[in-house]
mmCIF file of the C-alpha atoms, coordinates in Angstrom:
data_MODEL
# 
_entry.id   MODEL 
# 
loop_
_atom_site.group_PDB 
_atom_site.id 
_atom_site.type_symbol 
_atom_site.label_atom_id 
_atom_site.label_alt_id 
_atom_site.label_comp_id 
_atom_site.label_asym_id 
_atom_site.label_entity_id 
_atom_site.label_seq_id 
_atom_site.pdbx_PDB_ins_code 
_atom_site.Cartn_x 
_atom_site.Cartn_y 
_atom_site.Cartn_z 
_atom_site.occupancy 
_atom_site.B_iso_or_equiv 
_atom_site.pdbx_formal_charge 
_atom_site.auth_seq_id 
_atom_site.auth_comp_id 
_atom_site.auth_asym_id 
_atom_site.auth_atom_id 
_atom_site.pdbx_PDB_model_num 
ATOM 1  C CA . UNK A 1 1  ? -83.998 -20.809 32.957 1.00 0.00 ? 1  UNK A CA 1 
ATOM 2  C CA . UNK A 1 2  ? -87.141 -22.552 33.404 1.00 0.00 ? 2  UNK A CA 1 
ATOM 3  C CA . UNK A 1 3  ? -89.405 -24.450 30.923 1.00 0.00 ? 3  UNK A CA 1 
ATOM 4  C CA . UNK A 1 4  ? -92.539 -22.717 29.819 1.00 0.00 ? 4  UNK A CA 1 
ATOM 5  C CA . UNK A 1 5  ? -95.219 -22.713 27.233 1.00 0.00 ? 5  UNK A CA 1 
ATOM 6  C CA . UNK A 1 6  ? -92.774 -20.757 25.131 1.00 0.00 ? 6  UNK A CA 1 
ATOM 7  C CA . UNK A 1 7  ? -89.441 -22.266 25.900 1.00 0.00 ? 7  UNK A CA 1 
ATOM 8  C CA . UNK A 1 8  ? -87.806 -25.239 26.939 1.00 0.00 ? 8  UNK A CA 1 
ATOM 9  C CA . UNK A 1 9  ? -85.551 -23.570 29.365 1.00 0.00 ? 9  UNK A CA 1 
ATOM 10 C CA . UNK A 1 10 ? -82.582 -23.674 27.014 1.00 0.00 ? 10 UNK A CA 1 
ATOM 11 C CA . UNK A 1 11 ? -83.506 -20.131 25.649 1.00 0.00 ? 11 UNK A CA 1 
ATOM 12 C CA . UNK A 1 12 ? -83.485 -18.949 22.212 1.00 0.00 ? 12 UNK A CA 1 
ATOM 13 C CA . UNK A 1 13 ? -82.024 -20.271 19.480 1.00 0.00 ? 13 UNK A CA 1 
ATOM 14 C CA . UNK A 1 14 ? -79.271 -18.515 17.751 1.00 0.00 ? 14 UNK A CA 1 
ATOM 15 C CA . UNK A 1 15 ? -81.053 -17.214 14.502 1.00 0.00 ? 15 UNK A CA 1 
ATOM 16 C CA . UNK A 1 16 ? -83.835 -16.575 17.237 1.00 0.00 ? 16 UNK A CA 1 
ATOM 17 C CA . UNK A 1 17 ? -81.527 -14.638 19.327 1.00 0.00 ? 17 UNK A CA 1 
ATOM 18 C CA . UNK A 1 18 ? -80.313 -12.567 16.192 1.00 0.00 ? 18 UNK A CA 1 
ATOM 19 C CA . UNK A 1 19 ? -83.752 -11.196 14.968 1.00 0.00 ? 19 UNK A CA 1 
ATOM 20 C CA . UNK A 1 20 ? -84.807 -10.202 18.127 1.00 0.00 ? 20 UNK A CA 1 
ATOM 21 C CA . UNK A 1 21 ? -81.894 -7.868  18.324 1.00 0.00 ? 21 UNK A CA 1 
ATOM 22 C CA . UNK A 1 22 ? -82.519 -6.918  14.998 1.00 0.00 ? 22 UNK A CA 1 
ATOM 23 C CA . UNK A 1 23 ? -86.200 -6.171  15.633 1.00 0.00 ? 23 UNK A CA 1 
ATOM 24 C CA . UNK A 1 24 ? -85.071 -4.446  19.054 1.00 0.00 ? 24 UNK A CA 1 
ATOM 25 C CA . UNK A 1 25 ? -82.403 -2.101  17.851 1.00 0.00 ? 25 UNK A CA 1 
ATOM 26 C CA . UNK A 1 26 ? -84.690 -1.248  14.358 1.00 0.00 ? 26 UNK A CA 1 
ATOM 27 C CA . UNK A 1 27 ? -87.741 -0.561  17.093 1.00 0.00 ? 27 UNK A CA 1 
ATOM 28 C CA . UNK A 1 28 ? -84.872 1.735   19.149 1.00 0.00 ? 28 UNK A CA 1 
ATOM 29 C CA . UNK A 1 29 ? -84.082 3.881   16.581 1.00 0.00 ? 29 UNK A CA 1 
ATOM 30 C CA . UNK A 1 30 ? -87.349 3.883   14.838 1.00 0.00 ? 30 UNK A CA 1 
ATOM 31 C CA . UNK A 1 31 ? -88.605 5.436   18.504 1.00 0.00 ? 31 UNK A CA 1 
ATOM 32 C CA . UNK A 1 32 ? -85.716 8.285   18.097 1.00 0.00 ? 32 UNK A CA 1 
ATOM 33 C CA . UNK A 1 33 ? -87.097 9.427   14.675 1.00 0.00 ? 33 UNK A CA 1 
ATOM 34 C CA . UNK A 1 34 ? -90.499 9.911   15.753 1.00 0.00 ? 34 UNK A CA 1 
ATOM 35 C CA . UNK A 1 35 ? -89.512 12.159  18.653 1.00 0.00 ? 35 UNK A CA 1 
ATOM 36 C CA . UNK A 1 36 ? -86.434 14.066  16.762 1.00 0.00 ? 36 UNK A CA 1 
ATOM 37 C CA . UNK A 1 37 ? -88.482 14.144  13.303 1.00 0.00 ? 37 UNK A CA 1 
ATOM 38 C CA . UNK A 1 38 ? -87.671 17.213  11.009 1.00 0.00 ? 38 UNK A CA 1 
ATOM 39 C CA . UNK A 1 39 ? -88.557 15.459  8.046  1.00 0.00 ? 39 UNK A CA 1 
ATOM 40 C CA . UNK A 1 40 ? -85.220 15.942  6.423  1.00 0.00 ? 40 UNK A CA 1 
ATOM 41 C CA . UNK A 1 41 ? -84.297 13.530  3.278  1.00 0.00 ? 41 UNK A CA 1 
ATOM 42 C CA . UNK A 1 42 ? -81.086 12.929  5.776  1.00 0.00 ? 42 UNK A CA 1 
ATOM 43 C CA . UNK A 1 43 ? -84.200 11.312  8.203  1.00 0.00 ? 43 UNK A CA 1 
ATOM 44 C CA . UNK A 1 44 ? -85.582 9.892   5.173  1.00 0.00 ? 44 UNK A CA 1 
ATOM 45 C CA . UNK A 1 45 ? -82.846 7.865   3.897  1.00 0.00 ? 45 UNK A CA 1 
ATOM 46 C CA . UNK A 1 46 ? -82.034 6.466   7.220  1.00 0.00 ? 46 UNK A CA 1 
ATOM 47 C CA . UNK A 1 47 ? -85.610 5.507   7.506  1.00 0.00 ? 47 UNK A CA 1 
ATOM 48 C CA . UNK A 1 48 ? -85.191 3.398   4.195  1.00 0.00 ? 48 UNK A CA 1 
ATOM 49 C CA . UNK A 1 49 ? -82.245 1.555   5.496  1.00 0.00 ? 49 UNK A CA 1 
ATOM 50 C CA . UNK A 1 50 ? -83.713 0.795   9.012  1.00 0.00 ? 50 UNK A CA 1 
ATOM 51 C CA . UNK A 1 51 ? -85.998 -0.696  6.942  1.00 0.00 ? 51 UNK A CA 1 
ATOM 52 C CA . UNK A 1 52 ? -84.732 -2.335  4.228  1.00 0.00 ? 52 UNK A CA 1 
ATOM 53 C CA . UNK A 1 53 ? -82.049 -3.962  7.301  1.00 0.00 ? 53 UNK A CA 1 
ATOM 54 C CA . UNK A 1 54 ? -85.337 -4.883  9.433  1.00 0.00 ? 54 UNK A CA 1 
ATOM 55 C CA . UNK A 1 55 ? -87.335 -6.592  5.745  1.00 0.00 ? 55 UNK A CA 1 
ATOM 56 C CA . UNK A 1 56 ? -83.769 -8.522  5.321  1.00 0.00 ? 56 UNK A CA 1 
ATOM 57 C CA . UNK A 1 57 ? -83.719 -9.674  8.420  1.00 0.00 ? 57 UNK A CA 1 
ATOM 58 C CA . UNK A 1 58 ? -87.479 -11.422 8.130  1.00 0.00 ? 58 UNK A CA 1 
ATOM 59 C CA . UNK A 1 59 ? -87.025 -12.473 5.258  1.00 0.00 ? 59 UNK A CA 1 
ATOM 60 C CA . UNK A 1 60 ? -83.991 -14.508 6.294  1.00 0.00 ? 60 UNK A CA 1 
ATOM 61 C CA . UNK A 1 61 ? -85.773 -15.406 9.531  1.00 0.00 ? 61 UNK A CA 1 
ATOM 62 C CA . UNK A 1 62 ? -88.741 -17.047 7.118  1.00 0.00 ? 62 UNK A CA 1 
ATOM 63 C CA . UNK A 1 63 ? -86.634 -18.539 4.519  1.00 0.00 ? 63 UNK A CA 1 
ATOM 64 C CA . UNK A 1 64 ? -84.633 -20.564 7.603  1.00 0.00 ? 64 UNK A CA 1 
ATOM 65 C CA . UNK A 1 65 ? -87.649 -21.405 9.099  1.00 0.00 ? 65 UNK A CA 1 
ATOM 66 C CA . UNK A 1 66 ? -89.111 -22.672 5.961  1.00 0.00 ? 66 UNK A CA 1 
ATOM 67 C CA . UNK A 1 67 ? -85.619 -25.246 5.659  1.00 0.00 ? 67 UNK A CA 1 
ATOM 68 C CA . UNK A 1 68 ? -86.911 -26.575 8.837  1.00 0.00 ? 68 UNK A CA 1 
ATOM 69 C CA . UNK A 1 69 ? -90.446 -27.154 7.829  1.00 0.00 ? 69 UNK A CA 1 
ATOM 70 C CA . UNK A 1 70 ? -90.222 -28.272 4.486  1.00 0.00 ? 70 UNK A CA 1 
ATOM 71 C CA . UNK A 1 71 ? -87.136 -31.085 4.542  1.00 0.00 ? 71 UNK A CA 1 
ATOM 72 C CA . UNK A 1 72 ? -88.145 -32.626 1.632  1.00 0.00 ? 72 UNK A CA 1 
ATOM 73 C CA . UNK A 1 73 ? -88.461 -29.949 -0.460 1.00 0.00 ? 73 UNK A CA 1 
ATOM 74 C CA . UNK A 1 74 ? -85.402 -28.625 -2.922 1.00 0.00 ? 74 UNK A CA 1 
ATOM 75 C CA . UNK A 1 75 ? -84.456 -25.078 -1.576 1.00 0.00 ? 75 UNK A CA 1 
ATOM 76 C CA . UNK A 1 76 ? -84.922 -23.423 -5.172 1.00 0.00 ? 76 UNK A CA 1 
ATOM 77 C CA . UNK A 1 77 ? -88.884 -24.083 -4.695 1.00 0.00 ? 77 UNK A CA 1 
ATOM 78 C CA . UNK A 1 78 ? -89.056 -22.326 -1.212 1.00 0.00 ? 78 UNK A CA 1 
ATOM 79 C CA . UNK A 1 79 ? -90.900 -19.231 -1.566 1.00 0.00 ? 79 UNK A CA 1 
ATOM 80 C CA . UNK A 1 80 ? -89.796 -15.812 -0.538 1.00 0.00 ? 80 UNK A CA 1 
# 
């Protein structure tokens, strides 16, 4: 890979790597609801856990990323 404004050519990081597939796969399925959509509490329930698995992943995502930013500060003061 080549260097850009966005990446130094190494590609993404791991944690990086792992949210975009969440983010992709949540986006996938999302896409199938909204052309298959009977509005069936089956539908519904799924719809909850895409979600609740896509809000887990960025929350993760921002809690790591606030470990790298704030060093200095104990982990029980980072903020959710």
């Amino acid at each position: 890979m080549k260097p850009n404004e966005h990446d130094d050519g190494q590609g993404p990081t791991l944690i990086h790597d792992v949210l975009a597939r969440v983010i992709v796969a949540t986006r996938t399925s999302l896409q199938k609801f909204k052309h298959n959509d009977a509005g069936t509490q089956e539908e519904k329930d799924q719809l909850f856990s895409l979600l609740a698995g896509l809000e887990g992943a960025l929350l993760l995502g921002l809690s790591i990323g606030q470990i790298g930013t704030k060093q200095n500060q104990p982990l029980d003061n980072l903020e959710a």
